[in-house]
C-alpha positions as a Markdown table, in Angstrom:
| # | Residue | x | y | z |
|---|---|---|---|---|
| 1 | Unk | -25.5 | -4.5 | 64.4 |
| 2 | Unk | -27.4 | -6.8 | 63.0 |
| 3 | Unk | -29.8 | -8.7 | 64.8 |
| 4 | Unk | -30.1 | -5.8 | 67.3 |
| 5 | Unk | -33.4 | -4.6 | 68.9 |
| 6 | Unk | -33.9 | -1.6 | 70.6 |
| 7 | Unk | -35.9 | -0.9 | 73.6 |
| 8 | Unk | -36.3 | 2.4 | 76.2 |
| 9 | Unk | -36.6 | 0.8 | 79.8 |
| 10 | Unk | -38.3 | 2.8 | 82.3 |
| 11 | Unk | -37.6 | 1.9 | 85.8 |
| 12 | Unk | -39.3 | 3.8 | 88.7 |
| 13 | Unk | -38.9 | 2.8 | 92.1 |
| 14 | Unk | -40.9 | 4.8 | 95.2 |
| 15 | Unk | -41.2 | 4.0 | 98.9 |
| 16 | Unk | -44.7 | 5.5 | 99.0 |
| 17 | Unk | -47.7 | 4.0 | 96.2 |
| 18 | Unk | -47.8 | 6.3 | 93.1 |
| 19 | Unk | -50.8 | 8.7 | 92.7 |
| 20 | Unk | -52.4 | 7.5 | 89.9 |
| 21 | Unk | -52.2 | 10.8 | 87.5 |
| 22 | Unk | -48.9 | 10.5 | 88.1 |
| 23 | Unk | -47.9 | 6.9 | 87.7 |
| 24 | Unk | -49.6 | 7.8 | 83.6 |
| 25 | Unk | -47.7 | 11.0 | 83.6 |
| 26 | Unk | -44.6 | 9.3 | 83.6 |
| 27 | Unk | -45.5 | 7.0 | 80.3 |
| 28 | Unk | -47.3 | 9.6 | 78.4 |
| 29 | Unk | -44.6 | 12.3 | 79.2 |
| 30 | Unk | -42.1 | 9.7 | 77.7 |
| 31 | Unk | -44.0 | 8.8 | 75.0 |
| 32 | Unk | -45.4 | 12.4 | 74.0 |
| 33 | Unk | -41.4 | 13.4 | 74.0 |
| 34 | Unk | -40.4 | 10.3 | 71.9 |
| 35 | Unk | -42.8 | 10.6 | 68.8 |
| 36 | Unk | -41.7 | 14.9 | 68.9 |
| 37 | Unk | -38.4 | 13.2 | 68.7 |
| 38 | Unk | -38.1 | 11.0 | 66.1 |
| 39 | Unk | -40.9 | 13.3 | 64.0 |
| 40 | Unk | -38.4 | 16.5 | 64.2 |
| 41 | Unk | -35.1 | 14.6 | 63.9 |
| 42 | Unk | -35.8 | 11.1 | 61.9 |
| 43 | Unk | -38.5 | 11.9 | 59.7 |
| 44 | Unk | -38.3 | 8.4 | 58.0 |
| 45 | Unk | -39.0 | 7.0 | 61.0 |
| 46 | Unk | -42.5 | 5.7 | 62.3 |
| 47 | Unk | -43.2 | 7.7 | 64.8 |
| 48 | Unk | -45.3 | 4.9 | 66.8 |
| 49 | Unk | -43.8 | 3.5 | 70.3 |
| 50 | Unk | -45.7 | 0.9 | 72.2 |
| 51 | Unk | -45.8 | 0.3 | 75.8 |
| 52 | Unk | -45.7 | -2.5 | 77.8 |
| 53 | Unk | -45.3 | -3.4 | 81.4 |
| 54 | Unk | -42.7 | -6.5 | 81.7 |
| 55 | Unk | -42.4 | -6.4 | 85.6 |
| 56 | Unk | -43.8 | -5.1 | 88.4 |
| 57 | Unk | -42.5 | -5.8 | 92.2 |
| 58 | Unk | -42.9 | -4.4 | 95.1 |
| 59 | Unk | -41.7 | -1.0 | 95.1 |
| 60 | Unk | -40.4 | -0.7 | 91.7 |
| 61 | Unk | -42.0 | -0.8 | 88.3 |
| 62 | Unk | -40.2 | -1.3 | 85.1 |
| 63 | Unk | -41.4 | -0.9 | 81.6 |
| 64 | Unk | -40.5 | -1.7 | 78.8 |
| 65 | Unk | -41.4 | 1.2 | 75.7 |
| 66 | Unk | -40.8 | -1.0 | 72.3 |
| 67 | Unk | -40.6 | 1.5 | 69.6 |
| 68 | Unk | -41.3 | 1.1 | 65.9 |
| 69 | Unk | -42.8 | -2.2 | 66.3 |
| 70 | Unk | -46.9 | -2.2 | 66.7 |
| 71 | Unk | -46.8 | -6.0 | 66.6 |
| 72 | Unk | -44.5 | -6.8 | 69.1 |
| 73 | Unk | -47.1 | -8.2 | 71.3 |
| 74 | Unk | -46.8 | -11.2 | 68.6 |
| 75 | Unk | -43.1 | -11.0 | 67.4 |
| 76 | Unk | -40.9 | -13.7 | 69.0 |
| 77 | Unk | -37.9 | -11.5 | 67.9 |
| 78 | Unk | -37.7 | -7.9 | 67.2 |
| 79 | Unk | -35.6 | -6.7 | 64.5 |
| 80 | Unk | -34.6 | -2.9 | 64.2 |
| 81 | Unk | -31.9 | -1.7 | 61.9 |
| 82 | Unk | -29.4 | 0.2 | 62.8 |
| 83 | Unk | -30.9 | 4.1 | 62.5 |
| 84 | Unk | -33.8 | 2.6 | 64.6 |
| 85 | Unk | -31.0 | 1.6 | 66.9 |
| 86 | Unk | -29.4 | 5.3 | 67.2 |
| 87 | Unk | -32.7 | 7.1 | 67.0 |
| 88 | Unk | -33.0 | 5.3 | 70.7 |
| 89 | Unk | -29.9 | 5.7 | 71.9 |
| 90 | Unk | -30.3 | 9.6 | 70.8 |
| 91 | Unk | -33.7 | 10.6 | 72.6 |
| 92 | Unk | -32.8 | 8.5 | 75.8 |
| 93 | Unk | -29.1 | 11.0 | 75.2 |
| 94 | Unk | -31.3 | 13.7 | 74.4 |
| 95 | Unk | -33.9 | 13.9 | 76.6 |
| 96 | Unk | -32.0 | 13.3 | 79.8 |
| 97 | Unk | -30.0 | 16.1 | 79.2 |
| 98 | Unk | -33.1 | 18.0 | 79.0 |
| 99 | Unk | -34.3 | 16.5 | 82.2 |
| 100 | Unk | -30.8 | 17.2 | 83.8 |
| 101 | Unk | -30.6 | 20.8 | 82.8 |
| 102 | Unk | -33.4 | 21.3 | 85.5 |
| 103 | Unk | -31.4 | 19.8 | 88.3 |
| 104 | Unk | -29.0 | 22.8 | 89.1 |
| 105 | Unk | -30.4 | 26.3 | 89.6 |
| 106 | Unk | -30.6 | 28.3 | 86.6 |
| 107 | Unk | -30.3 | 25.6 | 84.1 |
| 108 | Unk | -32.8 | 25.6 | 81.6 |
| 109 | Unk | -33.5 | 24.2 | 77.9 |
| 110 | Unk | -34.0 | 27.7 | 76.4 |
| 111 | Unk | -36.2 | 26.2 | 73.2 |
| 112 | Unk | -38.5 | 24.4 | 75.2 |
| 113 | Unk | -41.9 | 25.3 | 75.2 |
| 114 | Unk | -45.1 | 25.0 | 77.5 |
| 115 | Unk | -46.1 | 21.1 | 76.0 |
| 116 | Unk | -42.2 | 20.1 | 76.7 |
| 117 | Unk | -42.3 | 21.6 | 80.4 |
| 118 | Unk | -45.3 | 19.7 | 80.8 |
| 119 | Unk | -43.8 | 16.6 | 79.4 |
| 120 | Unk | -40.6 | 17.4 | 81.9 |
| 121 | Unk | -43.0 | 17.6 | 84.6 |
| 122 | Unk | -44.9 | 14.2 | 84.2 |
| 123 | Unk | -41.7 | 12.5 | 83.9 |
| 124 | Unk | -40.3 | 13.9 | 86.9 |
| 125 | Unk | -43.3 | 14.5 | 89.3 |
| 126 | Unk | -44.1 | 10.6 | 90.7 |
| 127 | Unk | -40.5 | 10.7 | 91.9 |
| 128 | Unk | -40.6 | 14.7 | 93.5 |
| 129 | Unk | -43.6 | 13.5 | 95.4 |
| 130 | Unk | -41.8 | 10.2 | 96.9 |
| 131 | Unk | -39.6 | 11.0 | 99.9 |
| 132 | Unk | -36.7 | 8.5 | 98.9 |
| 133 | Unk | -37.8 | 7.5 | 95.1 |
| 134 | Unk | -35.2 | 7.4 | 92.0 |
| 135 | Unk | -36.0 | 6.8 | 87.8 |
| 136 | Unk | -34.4 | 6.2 | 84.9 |
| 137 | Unk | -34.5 | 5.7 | 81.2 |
| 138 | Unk | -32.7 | 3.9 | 79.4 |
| 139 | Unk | -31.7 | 2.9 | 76.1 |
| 140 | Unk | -31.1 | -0.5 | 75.9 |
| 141 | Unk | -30.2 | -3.0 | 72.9 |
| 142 | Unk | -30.3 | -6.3 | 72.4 |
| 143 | Unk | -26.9 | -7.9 | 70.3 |
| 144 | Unk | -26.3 | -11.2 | 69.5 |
| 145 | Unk | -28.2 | -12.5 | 72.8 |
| 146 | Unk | -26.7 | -10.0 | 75.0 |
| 147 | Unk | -27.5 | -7.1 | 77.1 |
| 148 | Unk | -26.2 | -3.5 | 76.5 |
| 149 | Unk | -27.6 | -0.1 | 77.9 |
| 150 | Unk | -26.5 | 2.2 | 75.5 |
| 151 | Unk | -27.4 | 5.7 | 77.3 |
| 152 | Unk | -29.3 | 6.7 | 80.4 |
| 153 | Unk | -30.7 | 8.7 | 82.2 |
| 154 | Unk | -31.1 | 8.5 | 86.3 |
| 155 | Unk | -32.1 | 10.8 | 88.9 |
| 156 | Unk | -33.6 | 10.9 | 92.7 |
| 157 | Unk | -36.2 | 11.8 | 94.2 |
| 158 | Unk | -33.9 | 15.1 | 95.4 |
| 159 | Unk | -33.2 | 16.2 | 92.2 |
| 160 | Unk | -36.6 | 15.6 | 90.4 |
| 161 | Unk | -38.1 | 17.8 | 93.5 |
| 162 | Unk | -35.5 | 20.5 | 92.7 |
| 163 | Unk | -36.4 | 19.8 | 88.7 |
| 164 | Unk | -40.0 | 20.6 | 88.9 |
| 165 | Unk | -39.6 | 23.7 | 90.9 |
| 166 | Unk | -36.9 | 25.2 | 88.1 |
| 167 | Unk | -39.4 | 23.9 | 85.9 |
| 168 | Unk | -42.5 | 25.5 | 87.4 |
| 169 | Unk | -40.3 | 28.7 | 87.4 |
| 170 | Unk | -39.6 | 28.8 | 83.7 |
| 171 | Unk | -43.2 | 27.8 | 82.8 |
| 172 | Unk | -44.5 | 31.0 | 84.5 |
| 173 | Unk | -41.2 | 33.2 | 82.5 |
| 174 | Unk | -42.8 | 31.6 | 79.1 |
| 175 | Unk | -46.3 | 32.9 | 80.3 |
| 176 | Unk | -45.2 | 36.3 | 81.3 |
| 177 | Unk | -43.2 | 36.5 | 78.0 |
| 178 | Unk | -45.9 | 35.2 | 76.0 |
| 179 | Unk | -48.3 | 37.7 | 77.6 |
| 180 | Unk | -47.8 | 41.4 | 77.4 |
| 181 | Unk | -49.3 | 44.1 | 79.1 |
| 182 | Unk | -50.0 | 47.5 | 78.0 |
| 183 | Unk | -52.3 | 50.5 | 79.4 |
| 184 | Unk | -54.1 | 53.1 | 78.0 |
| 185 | Unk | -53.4 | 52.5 | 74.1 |
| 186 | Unk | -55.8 | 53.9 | 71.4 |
| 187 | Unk | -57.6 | 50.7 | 69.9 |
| 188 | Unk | -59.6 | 51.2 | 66.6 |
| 189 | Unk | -62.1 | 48.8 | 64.9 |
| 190 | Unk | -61.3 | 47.5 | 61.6 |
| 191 | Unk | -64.5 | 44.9 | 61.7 |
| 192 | Unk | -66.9 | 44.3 | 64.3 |
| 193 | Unk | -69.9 | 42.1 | 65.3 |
| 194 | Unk | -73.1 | 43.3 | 67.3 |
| 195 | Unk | -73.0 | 39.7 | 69.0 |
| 196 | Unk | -71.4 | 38.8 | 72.6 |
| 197 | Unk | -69.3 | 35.6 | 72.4 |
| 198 | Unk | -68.1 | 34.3 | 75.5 |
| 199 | Unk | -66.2 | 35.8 | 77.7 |
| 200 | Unk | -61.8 | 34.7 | 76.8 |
| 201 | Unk | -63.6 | 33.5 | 73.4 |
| 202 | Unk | -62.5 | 35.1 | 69.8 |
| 203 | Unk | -64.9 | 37.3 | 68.6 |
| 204 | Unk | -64.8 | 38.2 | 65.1 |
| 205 | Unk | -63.7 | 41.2 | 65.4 |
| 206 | Unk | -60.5 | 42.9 | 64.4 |
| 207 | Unk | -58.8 | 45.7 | 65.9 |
| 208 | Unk | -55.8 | 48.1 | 65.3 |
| 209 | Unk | -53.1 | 49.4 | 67.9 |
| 210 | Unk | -50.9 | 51.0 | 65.8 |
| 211 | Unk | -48.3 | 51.3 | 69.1 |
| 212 | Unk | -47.8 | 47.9 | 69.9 |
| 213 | Unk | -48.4 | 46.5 | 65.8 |
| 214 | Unk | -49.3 | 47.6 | 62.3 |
| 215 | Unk | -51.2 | 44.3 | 61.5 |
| 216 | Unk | -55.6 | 43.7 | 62.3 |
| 217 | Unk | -55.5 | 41.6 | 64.9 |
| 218 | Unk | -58.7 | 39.7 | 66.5 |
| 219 | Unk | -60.1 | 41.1 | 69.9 |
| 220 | Unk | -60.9 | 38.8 | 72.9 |
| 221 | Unk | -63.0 | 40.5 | 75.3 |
| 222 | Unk | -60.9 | 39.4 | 79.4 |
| 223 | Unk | -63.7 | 41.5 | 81.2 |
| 224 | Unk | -67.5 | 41.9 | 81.4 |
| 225 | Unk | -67.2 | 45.6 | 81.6 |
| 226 | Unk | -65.0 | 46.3 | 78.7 |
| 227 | Unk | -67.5 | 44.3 | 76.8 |
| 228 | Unk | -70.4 | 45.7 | 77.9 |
| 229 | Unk | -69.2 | 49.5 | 77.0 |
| 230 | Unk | -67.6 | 48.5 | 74.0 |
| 231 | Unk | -70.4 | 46.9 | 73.0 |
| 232 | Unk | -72.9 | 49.3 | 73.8 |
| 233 | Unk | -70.5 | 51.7 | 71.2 |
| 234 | Unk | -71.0 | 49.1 | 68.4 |
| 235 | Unk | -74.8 | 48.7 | 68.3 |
| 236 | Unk | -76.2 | 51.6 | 70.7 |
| 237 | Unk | -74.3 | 55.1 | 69.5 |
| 238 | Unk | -75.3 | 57.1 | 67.0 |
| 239 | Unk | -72.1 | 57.9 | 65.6 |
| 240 | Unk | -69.7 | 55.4 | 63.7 |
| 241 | Unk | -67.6 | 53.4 | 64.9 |
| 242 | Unk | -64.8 | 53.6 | 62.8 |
| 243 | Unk | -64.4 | 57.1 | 64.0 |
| 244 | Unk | -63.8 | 56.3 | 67.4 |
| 245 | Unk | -60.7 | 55.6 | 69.2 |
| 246 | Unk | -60.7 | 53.6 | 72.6 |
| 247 | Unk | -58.2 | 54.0 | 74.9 |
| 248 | Unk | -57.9 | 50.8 | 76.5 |
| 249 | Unk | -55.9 | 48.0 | 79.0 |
| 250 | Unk | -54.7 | 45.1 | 76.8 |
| 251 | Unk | -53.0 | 41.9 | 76.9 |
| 252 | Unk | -50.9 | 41.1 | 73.3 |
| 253 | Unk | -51.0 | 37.3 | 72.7 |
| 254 | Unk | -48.5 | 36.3 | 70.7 |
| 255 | Unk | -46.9 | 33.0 | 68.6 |
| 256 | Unk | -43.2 | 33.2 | 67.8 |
| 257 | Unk | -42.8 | 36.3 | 69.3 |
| 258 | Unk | -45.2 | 37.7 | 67.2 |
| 259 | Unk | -48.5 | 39.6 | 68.3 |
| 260 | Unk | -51.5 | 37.6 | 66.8 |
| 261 | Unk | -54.4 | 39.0 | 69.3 |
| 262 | Unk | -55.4 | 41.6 | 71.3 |
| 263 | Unk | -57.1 | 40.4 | 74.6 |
| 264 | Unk | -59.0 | 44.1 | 76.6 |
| 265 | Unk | -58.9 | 43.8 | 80.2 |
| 266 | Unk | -60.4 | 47.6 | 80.8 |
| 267 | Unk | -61.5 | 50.3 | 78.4 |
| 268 | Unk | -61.0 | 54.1 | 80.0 |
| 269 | Unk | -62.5 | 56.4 | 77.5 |
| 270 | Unk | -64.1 | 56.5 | 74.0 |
| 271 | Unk | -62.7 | 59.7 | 71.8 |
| 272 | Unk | -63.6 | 60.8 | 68.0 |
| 273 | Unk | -61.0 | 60.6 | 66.0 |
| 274 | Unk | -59.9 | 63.5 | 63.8 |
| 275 | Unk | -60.7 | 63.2 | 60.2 |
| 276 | Unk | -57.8 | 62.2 | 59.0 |
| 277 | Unk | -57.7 | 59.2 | 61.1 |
| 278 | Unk | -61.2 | 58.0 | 59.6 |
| 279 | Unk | -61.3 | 54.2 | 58.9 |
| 280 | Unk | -63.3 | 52.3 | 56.4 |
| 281 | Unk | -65.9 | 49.8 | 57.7 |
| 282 | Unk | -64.8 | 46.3 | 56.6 |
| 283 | Unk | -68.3 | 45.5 | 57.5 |
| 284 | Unk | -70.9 | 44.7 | 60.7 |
| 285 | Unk | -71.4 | 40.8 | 61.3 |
């Protein structure tokens, strides 16, 4: 293959003009899911792709994305060896499938997260929002002076409508699994800190709720209220803090699965412990 150069072409062709947001979602999306690409699956790879338009008409726009090759502006010739080659060929292979998966109901790419939805999204939105649009991507190489598209991907403006509503639905599944609720758990300080940050802002403080995990996790304060009468416990009451329980609302953040913060939404009572659940003061800040 020598002699080849690789190129992704991205053709997009609408009956109505582009919004403008959209018409940059559809390069950024591709680009955002090009250098996660080559970073997770050829390492030894530069990661760095290039755009450039090569032709606009009327109606249609196609660009060319030149990958691995910061000076092509100035190169008469581009030379990629051969895994520069496949590592095109694979993320035009690869990511159309991923795009495709959202074309039937119920079809889904199970590892994607909220950044890839949002990359599915900008690359699929221009064309939802045309009444008679269609896209592709393509992977196309240069051999020995000719022309060959080595993958692709295509789709309409049908499908990419049907797309971004199976993709809007498993955005808001990832929220509501990323976000658990619980009510009326006991809550107890490990660290606290007399100050008020904003509200939805990390506080500096670390709590327990030995129910939902056995690890200190920080405290976000969701509501004014909570705040307020939590806070009013931490530098108003007489009696300490690490003796008190609060039986509370909460949302669990978590990463991986994993709880990593506790955000309260409603505090319904404060109770003294007993003494044998007495907690040691890692310190007021």
């Amino acid at each position: 293959m020598g002699g080849a150069a690789a190129h992704i072409i991205l053709k997009i062709k609408t009956k109505n003009p582009i919004e403008l947001g959209d018409f940059v979602a559809e390069f950024t999306s591709v680009a955002s899911q090009y250098d996660k690409f080559i970073r997770e699956n050829h390492p030894d790879l530069g990661p760095e792709a290039r755009i450039y338009v090569k032709q606009i008409k009327k109606g249609s726009i196609i660009a060319e994305l030149l990958p691995f090759v910061p000076f092509a502006m100035f190169a008469p010739q581009i030379i990629s060896s051969i895994e520069q080659v496949n590592a095109v060929n694979d993320f035009v292979r690869n990511y159309g499938s991923k795009l495709k998966a959202y074309f039937k109901k119920g079809g889904e790419v199970p590892e994607a997260s909220r950044s890839d939805l949002k990359d599915f999204m900008g690359s699929l939105v221009a064309i939802a929002n045309d009444p008679d649009g269609s896209a592709s991507l393509e992977a196309l190489v240069f051999e020995d002076g000719k022309r060959k598209v080595k993958a692709a991907v295509k789709f309409t403006s049908r499908e990419a409508s049907r797309a971004v509503e199976h993709i809007e639905e498993h955005r808001k599944r990832l929220e509501r699994k990323d976000s658990s609720d619980f009510q009326r758990e006991l809550m107890v300080f490990r660290q606290a800190n007399v100050r008020s940050p904003q509200v939805g802002k990390r506080t500096g403080e670390l709590v327990m709720v030995e129910a939902i995990s056995d690890r200190e996790l920080p405290l976000i304060y969701a509501s004014d209220l909570a705040e307020q009468r939590i806070k009013h416990e931490i530098r108003d009451a007489d009696d300490n803090l690490f003796k008190k329980g609060f039986i509370v609302d909460i949302n669990v953040q978590t990463k991986g699965g994993r709880p990593v913060g506790y955000r309260v939404t409603n505090l319904h009572q404060v109770i003294d412990l007993p003494d044998d659940d007495e907690h040691e003061a890692i310190g007021d800040r």
